[in-house]
C-alpha positions as CSV (number, residue, x, y, z in Angstrom):
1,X,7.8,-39.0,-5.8
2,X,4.5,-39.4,-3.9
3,X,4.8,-36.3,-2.1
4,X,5.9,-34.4,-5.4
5,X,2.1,-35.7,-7.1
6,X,0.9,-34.7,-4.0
7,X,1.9,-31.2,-4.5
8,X,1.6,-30.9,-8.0
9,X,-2.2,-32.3,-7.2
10,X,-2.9,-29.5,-4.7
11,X,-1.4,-26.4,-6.6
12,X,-3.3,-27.1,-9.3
13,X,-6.4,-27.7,-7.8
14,X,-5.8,-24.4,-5.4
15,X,-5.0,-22.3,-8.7
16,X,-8.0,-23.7,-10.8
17,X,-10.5,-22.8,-7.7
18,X,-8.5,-18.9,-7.7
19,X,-9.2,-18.8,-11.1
20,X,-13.4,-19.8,-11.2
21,X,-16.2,-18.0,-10.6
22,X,-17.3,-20.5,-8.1
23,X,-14.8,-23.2,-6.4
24,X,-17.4,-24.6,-5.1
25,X,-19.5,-25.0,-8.4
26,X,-16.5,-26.6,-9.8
27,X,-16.0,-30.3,-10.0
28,X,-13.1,-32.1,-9.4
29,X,-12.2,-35.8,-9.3
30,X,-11.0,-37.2,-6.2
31,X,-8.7,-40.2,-7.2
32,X,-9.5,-42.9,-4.6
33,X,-7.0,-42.5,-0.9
34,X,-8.1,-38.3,-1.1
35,X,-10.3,-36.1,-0.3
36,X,-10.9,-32.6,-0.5
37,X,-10.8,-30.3,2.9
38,X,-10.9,-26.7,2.9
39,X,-7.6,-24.5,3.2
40,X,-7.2,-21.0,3.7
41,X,-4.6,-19.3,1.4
42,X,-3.6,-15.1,1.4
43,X,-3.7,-13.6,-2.0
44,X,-2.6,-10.0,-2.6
45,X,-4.9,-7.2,-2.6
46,X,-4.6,-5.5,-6.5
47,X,-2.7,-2.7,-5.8
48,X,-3.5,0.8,-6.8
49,X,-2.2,3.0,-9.7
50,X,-0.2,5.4,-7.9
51,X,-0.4,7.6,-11.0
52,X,-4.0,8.9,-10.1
53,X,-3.1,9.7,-6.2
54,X,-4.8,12.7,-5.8
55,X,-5.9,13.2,-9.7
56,X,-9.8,13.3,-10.5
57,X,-10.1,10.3,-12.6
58,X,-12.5,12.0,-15.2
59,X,-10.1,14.0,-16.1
60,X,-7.6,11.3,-17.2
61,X,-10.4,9.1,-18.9
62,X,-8.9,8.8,-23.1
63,X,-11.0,10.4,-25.5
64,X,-12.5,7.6,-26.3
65,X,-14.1,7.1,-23.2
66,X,-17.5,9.0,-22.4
67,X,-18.7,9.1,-19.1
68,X,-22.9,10.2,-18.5
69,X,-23.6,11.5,-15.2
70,X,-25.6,13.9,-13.8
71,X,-23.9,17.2,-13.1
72,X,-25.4,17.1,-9.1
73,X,-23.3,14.1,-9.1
74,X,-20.1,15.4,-10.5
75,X,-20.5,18.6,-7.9
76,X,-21.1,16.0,-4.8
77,X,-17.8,14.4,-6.1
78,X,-15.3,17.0,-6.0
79,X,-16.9,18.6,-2.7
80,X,-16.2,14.9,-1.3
81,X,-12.8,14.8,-2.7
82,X,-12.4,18.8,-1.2
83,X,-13.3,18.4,1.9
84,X,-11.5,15.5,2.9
85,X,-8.3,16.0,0.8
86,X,-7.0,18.0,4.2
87,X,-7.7,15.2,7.0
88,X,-5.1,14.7,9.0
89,X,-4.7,12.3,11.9
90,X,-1.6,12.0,14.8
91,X,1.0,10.0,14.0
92,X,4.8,9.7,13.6
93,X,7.3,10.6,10.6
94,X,11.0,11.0,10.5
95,X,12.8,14.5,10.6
96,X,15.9,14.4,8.3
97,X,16.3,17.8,8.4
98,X,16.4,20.4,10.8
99,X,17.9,24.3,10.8
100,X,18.0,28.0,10.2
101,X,21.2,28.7,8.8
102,X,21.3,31.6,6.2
103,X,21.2,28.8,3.5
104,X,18.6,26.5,4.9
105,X,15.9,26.9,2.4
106,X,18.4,25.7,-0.3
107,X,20.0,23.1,1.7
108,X,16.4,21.7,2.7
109,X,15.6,21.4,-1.4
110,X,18.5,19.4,-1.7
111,X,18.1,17.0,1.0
112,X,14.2,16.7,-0.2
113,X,15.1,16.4,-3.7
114,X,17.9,13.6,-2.4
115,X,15.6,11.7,-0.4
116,X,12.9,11.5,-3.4
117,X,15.5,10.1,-5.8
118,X,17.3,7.4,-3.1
119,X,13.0,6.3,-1.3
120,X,10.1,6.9,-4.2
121,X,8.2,5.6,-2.4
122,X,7.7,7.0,0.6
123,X,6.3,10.6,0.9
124,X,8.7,13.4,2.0
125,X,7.6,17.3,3.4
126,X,9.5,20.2,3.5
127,X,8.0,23.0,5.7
128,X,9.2,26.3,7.0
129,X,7.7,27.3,11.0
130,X,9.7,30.3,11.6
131,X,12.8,30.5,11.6
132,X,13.0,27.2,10.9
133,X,13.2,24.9,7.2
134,X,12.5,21.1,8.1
135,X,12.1,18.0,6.2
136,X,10.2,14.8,7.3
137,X,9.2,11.9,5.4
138,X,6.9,9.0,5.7
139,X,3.4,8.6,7.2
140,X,3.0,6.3,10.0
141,X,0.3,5.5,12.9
142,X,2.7,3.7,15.4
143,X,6.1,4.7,16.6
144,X,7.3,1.2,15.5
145,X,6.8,2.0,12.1
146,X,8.9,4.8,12.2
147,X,11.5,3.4,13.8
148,X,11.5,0.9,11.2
149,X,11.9,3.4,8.4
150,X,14.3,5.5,10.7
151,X,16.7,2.0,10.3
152,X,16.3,2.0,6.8
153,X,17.2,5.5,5.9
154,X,20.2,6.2,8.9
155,X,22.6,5.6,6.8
156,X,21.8,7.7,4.0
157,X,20.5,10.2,6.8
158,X,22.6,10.4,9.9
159,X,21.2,13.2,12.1
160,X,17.4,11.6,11.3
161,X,14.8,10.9,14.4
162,X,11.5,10.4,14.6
163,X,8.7,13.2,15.4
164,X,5.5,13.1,16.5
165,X,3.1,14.9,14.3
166,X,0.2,15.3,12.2
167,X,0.2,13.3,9.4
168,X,-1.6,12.4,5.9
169,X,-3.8,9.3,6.5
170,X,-1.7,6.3,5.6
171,X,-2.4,3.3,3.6
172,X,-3.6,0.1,6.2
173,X,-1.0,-1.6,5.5
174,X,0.5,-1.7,1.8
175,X,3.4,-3.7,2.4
176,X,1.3,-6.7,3.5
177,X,-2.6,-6.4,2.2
178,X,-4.1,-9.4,1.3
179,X,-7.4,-11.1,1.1
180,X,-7.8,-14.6,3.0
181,X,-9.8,-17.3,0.5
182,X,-11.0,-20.1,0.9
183,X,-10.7,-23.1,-1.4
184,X,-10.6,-27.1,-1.4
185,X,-7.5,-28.5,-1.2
186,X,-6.8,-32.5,-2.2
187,X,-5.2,-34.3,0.6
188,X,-4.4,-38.4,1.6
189,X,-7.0,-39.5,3.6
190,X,-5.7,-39.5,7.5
191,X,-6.5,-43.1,8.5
């Protein structure tokens, strides 16, 4: 029972200090045999809308909205956005397809098409180097990661291996982004 208040004393406290301006502002009453020590806790980073990858958000602003700027600031915008939308770095990704056949092209649509539908979430490229139509997917800095995905998809994707190759630069790390905080957490005093 003890160790249940003791928890219920320290989630609530953690939550309340997530949830001010100021945890350190905030005053809380330490019941006699406590004390307050300061704990680190990971939160998650808000994630993005994936919707406006790649879109200029002015343009998808409601009606309702009206934005004043400067047109010299609008023009340094989309330059930005222009010359950078093309930055690649070396990486890895994961071929799942691979050939010149007659019907290549449409066999290389299909397996892209496939892939989108079974993994949303991970980006997939079709290219054609002569005479070759090939498809890779994912975006990753380390061989490890795409070893990882490479498990994942084998089964769906039997002939897949991993490449090395030039590749779109990849979110840090969007499976595991957090911010470390620190707030005060109520605890028996250690005699």
């Amino acid at each position: 029972m003890r160790s249940t208040r003791i928890l219920a004393i320290i989630i609530i406290t953690a939550v309340s200090a997530c949830f001010s301006r100021s945890a350190s502002a905030q005053q809380v009453e330490v019941p006699e045999g406590y004390e307050l020590v300061d704990s680190v806790i990971y939160r998650p980073v808000a994630t993005a809308d994936s919707t406006l990858v790649g879109k200029n958000i002015f343009n998808v602003l409601p009606d309702n909205v009206n934005v004043r700027q400067s047109q010299q600031i609008a023009n340094s915008m989309k330059s930005h956005v222009a010359s950078n939308g093309a930055r690649t770095i070396s990486g890895y990704r994961v071929r799942i397809f691979f050939d010149n056949k007659q019907n290549a092209r449409t066999e290389s649509e299909a397996v892209l098409k496939r892939f989108n539908g079974l993994y949303p979430d991970v980006m997939a490229y079709r290219i054609y180097a002569n005479p070759y139509f090939k498809v890779t997917v994912g975006d990753f800095r380390t061989k490890s990661e795409a070893m990882a995905l490479l498990a994942r998809i084998k089964g769906a994707f039997p002939s897949a291996f991993v490449v090395k190759e030039n590749i779109e630069f990849p979110v840090v790390d969007k499976d595991n982004a957090v911010i470390a905080d620190t707030i005060k957490v109520m605890r028996p005093v250690r005699k």
